[in-house]
C-alpha positions, 0 to 999 in steps of 0.5 A: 936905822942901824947898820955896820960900819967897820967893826962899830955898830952906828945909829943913824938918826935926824935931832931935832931941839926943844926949839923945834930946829933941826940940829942934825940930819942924818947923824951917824952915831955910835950906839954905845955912845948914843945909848950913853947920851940919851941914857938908854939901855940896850933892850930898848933897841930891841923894838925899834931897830932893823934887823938885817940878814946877809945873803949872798952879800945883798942884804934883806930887812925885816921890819918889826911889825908889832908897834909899840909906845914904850915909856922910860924915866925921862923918854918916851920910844916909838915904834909906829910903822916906818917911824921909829922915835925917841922922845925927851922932854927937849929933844925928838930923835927921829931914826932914819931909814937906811938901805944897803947899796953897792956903796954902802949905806945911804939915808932912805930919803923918801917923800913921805919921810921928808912930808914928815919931818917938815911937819915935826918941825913945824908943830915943834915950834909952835909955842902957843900959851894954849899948846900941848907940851913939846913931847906931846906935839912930838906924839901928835905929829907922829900919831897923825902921819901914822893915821895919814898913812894907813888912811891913804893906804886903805884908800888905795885898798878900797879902790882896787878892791871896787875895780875888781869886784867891778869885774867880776860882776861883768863876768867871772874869769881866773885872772880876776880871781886870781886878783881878788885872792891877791888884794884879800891877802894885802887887805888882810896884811894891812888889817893886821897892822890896823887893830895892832894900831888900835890895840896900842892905843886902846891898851895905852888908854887904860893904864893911867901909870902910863898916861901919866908918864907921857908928861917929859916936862912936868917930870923934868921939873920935878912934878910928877903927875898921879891918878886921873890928871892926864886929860890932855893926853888921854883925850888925845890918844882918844882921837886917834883911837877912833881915827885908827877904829874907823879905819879898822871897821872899814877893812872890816867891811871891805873883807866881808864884801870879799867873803860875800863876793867869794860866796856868790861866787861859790853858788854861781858856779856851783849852779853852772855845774849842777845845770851842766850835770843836768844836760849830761842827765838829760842826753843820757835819758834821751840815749836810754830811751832811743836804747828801747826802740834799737832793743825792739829793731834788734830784736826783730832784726834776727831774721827769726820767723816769727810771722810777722813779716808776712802780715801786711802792717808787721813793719809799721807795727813794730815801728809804733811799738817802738816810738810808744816804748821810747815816749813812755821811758822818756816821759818816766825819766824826765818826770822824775828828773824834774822831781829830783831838780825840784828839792827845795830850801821849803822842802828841806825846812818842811822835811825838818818840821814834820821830824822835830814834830815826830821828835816831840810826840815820840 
């Protein structure tokens, strides 16, 4: 919105007039001659401009996240998204975004920015008997191509987002893991600025003072609005309160199809870890129990007399003891595998009744 130009800070911004016409587009002005004109101080730049850094001579913009609907005696400032704003009774100062180039600073022209404008203008004109007053058109327009912009936003959200848990339900791989983690943290970034939307609106809603002091017009002319007589705007602010609820609740819903994706997740490989630990165990009983038939071989291997060779059945004897002692050692250990892989949720919860039973009694 602002940037240097010589030693003057200038303000580049697009007016339009209490006809709806625009008067000016892309205006350079100075601040202090701007904050001179619209009767402003300089605190009340604080939230509606860019802050720019400098390094190694390309510079980086920061955007103030938290927006903000702030009300002066005569004028009303915006700061919703990429739409910073003054309104008066008269008159809409749109700021335009600039962005630094190697030839100096140039207007942002964006489509979404010029969509924008041309709506503006259009609902400025509009003079019914039956319409809003300039500056709540001004508000309208701006309220409705925030809630457009974060409504197309989680459009976009909630389709990538049913892509990749598509996916995953075919097979889990790291790159989709590695996508879901980066769309859960976009999601998240954009839930934030929803319910700060929201937020706005919701705490905008309870404070009549400041309801009543949205009407640029009737205190122009002298009548100054008191209590409860704010109808138009409170219902106003009311519909996009819901629009920008909706849109909250949604996000809500999709961050815990994530989480419930993440947990599912979480099972699938914990089950396909405990079955590989599980065929460990098993090759090691099987190992442990061929260990009992070359314990016997060895032993009978040491070429100690012993008698039995010189009977007619000591070979197949020692055979049969063998086998018998490695069945017997596998039947054991494999029972008590299988008891230990049979624990239960209604084991577990038996377990927990019969000692909340001894609990009571003791």
């Amino acid at each position: 919105m602002s940037t240097k130009l010589g030693d003057a800070e200038v303000i580049r911004c697009t007016i339009f007039n209490g006809d709806g016409e625009m008067i000016s587009y892309g205006k350079d002005m100075k601040k202090s001659e701007f904050m001179k004109v619209y009767n402003l101080a300089a605190r009340d730049f604080r939230k509606i401009t860019r802050h720019q850094n400098t390094n190694n001579n390309t510079t980086n913009i920061n955007i103030e996240i938290v927006p903000s609907i702030v009300t002066r005696a005569d004028s009303i400032l915006l700061n919703l998204l990429h739409i910073r704003a003054l309104i008066k009774h008269d008159t809409v100062v749109v700021f335009d975004n600039v962005r630094s180039s190697t030839g100096g600073s140039r207007l942002n022209k964006s489509h979404s920015h010029s969509i924008f404008l041309n709506d503006l203008r259009d609902r400025l004109k509009a003079k019914d008997s039956e319409s809003l007053p300039y500056e709540l058109r001004a508000l309208e327009t701006i309220l409705v191509h925030v809630m457009s912009n974060l409504t197309t936003e989680m459009k976009v959200h909630k389709t990538v987002l049913q892509n990749i848990l598509q996916g995953l339900e075919d097979s889990i791989e790291r790159v989709k893991l590695r996508y879901l983690l980066i769309q859960s943290k976009k999601l998240a970034q954009f839930n934030q600025k929803a319910v700060l939307i929201r937020d706005l609106i919701d705490d905008l809603l309870e404070q009549d003072d400041e309801l009543n002091s949205l009407y640029l017009s009737d205190s122009h002319k002298g009548l100054e609005r008191e209590g409860n007589n704010h109808e138009e705007v409170e219902l106003l602010l009311e519909s996009y309160y819901k629009t920008s609820d909706e849109i909250v609740q949604t996000v809500g819903n999709l961050r815990s199809q994530i989480r419930t994706t993440e947990e599912i997740i979480n099972i699938i490989l914990d089950s396909n870890r405990n079955e590989m630990m599980l065929l460990g165990l098993k090759f090691s009983i099987g190992l442990l129990s061929l260990g009992i038939a070359l314990y016997v071989s060895a032993l009978y291997g040491m070429n100690l007399e012993n008698f039995i060779e010189e009977s007619d059945g000591g070979f197949e004897l020692i055979c049969l003891i063998s086998v018998i002692g490695l069945l017997i050692l596998l039947r054991f250990s494999m029972k008590q595998l299988n008891k230990a892989e049979k624990v239960t949720m209604t084991r577990v919860s038996n377990e927990d009744r019969i000692r909340k039973i001894i609990e009571r009694k003791f």
